[in-house]
C-alpha positions in Angstrom: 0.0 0.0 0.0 1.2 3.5 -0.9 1.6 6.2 2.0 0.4 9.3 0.4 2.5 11.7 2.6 5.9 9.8 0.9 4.8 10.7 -2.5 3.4 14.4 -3.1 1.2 14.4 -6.3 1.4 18.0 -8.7 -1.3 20.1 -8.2 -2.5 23.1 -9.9 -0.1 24.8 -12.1 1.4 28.3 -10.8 2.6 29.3 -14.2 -0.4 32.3 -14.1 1.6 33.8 -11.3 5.6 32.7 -12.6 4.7 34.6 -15.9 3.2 37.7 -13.9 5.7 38.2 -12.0 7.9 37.8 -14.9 5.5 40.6 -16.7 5.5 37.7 -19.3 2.4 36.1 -21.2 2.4 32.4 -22.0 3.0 33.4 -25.7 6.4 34.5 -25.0 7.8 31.4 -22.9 6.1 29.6 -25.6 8.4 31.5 -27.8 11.2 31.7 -26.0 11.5 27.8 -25.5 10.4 26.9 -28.6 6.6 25.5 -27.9 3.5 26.1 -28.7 1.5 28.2 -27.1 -1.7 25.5 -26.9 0.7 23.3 -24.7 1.7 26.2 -22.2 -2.2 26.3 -22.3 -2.6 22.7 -21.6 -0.1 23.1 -18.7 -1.9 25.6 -17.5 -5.2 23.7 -17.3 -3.7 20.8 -15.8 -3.9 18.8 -19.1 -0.1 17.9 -19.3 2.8 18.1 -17.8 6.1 19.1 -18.4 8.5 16.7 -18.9 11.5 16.7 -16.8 13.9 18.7 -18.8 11.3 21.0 -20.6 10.7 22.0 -16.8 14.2 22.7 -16.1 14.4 25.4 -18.8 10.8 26.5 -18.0 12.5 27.1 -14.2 15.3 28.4 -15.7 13.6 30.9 -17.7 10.8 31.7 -14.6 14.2 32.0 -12.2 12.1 29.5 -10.1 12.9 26.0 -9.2 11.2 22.9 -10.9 9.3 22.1 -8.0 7.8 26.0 -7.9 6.5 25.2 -11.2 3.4 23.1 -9.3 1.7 23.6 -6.4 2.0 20.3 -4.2 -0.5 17.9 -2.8 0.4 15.8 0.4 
């Protein structure tokens, strides 16, 4: 049986805040990294999920951490 509390499950995404406190709109990290916008969309929604090293530049780009990129269920 799985504890819950040893493995956190992603939550909603905080993208909407990274990008305005970036003053950035999700058409621009879309640009800037080279996806489309309908994915940073689908992020967004809580459709998908970056994969692990799409998040790294995403962090990179946000100055956040990977695990920023999510709120975090316990």
């Amino acid at each position: 049986m799985r504890c819950k509390w040893m493995y956190p499950e992603p939550g909603r995404s905080r993208l909407p805040y990274l990008l305005a406190r970036n003053n950035m709109k999700a058409v621009d990290l879309a640009r800037d990294l080279d996806i489309s916008q309908g994915f940073i969309s689908d992020v967004m929604a809580g459709k998908k999920f970056f994969s692990y090293p799409l998040a790294a530049k995403v962090a990179h780009r946000l100055g956040c951490t990977m695990e920023e990129l999510q709120e975090w269920d316990y």
